[in-house]
DODREN-859577 format. One record per residue (C-alpha): residue in one letter; x, y, z. Coordinates in steps of 0.25 Angstrom, whole numbers. Example, Ala and Ser with C-alpha at 12.3 -4.5 7.8 and 13.67 -1.06 7.14 Angstrom:
// residues 2
<res: A&east: 49&north: -18&up: 31>
<res: S&east: 55&north: -4&up: 29>
This chain:
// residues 229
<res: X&east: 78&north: 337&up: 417>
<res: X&east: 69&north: 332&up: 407>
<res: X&east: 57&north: 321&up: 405>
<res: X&east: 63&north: 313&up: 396>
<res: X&east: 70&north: 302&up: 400>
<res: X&east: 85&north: 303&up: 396>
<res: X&east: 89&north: 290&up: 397>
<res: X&east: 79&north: 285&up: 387>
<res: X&east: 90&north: 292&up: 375>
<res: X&east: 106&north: 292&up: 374>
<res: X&east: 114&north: 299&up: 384>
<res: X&east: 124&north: 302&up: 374>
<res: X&east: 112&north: 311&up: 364>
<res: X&east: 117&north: 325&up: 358>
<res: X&east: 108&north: 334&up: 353>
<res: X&east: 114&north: 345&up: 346>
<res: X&east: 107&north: 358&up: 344>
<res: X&east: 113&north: 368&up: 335>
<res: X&east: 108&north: 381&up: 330>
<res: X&east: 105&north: 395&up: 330>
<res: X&east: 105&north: 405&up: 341>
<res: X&east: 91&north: 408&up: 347>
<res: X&east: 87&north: 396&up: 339>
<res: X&east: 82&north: 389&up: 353>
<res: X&east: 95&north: 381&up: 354>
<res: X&east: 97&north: 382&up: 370>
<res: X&east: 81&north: 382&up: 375>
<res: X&east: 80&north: 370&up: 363>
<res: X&east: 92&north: 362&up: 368>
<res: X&east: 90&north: 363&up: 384>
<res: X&east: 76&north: 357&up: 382>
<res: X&east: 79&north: 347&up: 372>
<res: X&east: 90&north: 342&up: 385>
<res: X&east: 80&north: 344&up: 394>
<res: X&east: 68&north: 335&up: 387>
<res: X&east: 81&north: 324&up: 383>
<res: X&east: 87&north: 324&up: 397>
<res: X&east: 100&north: 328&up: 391>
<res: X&east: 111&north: 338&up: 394>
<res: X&east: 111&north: 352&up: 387>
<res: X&east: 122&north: 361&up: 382>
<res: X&east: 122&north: 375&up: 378>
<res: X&east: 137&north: 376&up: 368>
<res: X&east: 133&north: 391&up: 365>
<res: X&east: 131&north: 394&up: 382>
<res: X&east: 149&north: 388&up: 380>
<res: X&east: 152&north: 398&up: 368>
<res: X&east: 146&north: 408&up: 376>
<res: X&east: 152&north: 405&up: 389>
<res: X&east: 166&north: 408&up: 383>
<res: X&east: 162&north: 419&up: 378>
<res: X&east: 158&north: 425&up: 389>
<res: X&east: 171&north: 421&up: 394>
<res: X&east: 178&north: 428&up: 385>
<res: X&east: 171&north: 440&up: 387>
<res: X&east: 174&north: 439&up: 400>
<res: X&east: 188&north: 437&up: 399>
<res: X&east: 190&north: 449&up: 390>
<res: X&east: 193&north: 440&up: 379>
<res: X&east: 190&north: 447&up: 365>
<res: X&east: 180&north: 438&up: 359>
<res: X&east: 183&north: 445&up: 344>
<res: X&east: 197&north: 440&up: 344>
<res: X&east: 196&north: 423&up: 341>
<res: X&east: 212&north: 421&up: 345>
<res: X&east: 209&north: 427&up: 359>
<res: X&east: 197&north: 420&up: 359>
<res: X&east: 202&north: 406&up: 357>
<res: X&east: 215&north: 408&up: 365>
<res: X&east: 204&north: 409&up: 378>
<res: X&east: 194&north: 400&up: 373>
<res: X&east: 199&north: 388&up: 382>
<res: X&east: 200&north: 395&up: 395>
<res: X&east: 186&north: 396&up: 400>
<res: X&east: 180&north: 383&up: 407>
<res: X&east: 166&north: 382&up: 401>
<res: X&east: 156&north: 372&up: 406>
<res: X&east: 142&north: 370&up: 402>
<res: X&east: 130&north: 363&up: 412>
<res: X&east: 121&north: 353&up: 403>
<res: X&east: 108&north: 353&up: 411>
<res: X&east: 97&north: 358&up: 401>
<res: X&east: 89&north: 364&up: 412>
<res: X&east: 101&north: 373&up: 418>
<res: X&east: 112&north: 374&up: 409>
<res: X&east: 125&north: 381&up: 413>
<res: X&east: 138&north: 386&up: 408>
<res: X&east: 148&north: 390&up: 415>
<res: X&east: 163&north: 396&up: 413>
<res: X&east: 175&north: 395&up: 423>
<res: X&east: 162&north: 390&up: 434>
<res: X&east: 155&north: 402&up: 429>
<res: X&east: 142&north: 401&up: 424>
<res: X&east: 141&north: 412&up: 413>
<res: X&east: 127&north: 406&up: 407>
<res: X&east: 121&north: 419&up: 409>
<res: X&east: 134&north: 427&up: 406>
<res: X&east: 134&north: 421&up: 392>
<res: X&east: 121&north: 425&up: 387>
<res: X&east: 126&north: 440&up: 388>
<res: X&east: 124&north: 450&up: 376>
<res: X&east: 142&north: 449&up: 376>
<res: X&east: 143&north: 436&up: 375>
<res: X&east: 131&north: 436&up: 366>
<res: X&east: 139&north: 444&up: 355>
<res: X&east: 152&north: 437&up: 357>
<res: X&east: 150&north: 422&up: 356>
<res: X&east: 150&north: 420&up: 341>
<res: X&east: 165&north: 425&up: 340>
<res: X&east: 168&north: 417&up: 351>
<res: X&east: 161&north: 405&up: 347>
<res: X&east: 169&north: 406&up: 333>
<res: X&east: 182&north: 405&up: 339>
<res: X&east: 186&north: 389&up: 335>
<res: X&east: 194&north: 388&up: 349>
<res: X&east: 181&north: 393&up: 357>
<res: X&east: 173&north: 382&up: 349>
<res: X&east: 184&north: 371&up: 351>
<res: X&east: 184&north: 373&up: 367>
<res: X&east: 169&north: 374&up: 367>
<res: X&east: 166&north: 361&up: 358>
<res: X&east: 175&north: 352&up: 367>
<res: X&east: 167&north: 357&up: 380>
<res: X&east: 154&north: 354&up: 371>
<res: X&east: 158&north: 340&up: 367>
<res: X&east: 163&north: 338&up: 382>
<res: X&east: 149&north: 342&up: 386>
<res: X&east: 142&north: 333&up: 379>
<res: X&east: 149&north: 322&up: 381>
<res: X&east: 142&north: 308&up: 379>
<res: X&east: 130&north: 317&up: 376>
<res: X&east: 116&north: 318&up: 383>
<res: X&east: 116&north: 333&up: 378>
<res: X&east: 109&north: 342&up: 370>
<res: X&east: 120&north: 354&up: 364>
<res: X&east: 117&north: 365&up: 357>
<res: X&east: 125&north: 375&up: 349>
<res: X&east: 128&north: 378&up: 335>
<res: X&east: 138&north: 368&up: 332>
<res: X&east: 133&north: 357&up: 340>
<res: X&east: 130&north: 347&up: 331>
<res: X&east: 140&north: 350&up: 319>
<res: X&east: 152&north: 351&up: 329>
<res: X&east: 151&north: 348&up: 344>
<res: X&east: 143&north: 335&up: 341>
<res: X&east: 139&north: 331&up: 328>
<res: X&east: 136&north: 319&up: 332>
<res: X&east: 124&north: 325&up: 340>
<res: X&east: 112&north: 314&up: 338>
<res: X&east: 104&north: 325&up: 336>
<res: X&east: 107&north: 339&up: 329>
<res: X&east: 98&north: 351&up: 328>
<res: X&east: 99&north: 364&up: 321>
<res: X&east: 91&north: 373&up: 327>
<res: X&east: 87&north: 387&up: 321>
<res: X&east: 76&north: 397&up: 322>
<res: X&east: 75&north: 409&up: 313>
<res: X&east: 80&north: 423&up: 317>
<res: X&east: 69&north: 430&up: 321>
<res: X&east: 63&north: 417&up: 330>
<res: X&east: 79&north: 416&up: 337>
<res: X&east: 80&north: 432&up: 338>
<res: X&east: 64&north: 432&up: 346>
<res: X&east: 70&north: 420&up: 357>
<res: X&east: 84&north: 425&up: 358>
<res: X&east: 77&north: 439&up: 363>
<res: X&east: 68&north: 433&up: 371>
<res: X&east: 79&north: 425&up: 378>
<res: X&east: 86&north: 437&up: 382>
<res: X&east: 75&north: 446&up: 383>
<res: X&east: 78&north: 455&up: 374>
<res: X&east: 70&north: 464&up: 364>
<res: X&east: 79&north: 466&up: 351>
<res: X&east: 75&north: 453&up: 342>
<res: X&east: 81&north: 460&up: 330>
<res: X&east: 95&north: 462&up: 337>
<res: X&east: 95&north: 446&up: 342>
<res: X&east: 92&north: 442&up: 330>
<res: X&east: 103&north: 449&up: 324>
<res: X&east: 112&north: 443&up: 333>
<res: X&east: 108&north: 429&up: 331>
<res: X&east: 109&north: 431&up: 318>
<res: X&east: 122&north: 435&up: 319>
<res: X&east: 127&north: 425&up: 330>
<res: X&east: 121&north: 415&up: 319>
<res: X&east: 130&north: 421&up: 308>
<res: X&east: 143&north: 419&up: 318>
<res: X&east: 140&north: 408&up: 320>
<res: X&east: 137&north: 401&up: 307>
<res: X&east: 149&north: 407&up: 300>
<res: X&east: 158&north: 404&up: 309>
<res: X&east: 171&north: 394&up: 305>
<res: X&east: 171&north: 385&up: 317>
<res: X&east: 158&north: 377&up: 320>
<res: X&east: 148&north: 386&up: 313>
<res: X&east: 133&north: 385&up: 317>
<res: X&east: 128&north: 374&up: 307>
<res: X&east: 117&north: 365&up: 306>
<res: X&east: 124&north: 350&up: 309>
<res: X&east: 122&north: 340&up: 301>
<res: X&east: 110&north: 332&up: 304>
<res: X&east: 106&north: 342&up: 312>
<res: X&east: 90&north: 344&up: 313>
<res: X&east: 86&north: 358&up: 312>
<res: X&east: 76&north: 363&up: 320>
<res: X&east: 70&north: 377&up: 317>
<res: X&east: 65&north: 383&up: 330>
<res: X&east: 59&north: 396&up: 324>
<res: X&east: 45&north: 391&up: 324>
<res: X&east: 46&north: 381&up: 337>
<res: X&east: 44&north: 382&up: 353>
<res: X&east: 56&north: 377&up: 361>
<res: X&east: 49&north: 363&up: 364>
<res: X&east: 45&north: 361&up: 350>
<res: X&east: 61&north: 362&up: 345>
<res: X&east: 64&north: 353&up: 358>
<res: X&east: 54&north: 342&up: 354>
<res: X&east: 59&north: 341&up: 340>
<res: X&east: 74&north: 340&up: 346>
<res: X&east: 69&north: 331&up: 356>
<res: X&east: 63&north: 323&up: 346>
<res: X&east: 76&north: 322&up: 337>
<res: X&east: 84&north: 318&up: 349>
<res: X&east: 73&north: 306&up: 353>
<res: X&east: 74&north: 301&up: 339>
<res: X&east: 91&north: 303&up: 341>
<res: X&east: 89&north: 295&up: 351>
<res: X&east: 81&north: 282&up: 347>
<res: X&east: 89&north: 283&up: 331>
């Protein structure tokens, strides 16, 4: 899986990446585990995942009581490996289902339900365990695991994560992402429960101007210097 050799830093490390969407989070955090030899998971693939559920079960994600009444039924489980990472639901891998333009425009509501988050965060602290894994999201170092030994804050500015987000689904309308990013950033740092937040002591890492392996050195960086504090 990677070059480095693992065993020359702890097996318990976390690195938290949090940030904005179309900021680089996943690409970022998959080779960050990848170079370190550690395990890789995607917390936004799990919120997604049971919203893609709830669609398909007819649940009406705009109503937060019908929501939290079914937010424990769904067995959720996330592969770690960096290189090929899965998600599946009742044995059913969903990780191209969730990437669909309806799950798309439903998964702030969805995530803002405390029930959903409460489900979700004891399958994410189950996942990472003793450690050994690098966790993205946009609570991961102010509520899933603050005690991270190394924390990132990742952004971009809007018109650099609305260009990537397009290319990644191959779209045209730039101005359209945009707009929904935007918005998605507004749900989600507004919400009561777990707001997107920069954790404290948290490095922030502005990717707007950076190539991919330029933000994974400098995170690499921080987690080898986590490593021999």
């Amino acid at each position: 899986m990677s070059n480095v050799d693992s065993t020359s830093r702890p097996g318990s490390l976390v690195i938290a990446v949090d940030g904005t969407s179309g900021s680089g989070k996943s690409s970022t955090s998959r080779g960050v585990a990848d170079r370190l030899g550690l395990r890789y998971l995607d917390t936004g693939a799990m919120f997604r995942a049971m919203t893609w559920w709830l669609l398909r079960e007819g649940v009406d994600v705009r109503d937060e009581a019908a929501v939290a009444a079914a937010a424990g039924r769904p067995a959720i489980e996330s592969g770690t490996d960096p290189l090929a990472p899965t998600i599946t639901v009742d044995g059913t891998d969903v990780s191209v289902a969730i990437r669909s333009d309806e799950v798309n425009a439903a998964v702030s509501p969805v995530s803002a339900v405390p029930e959903v988050r409460a489900r979700l965060l004891d399958l994410q602290r189950t996942v990472i365990g003793a450690g050994g894994i690098v966790v993205e999201g946009r609570d991961i170092g102010s509520v899933v695991w603050p005690q991270a030994e190394v924390k990132v804050y990742l952004s971009a500015d809007p018109d650099a994560r609305a260009q990537r987000r397009t290319a990644e689904q191959g779209g045209t309308d730039v101005a359209s992402t945009q707009q929904s990013l935007l918005e998605r950033d507004r749900i989600d740092s507004g919400r009561a429960t777990a707001p997107l937040t920069m954790a404290e002591g948290a490095v922030h890492v502005d990717s707007t101007h950076l190539t991919l392996a330029e933000v994974i050195d400098e995170i690499v960086a921080l987690a080898t210097g986590a490593d021999r504090a």
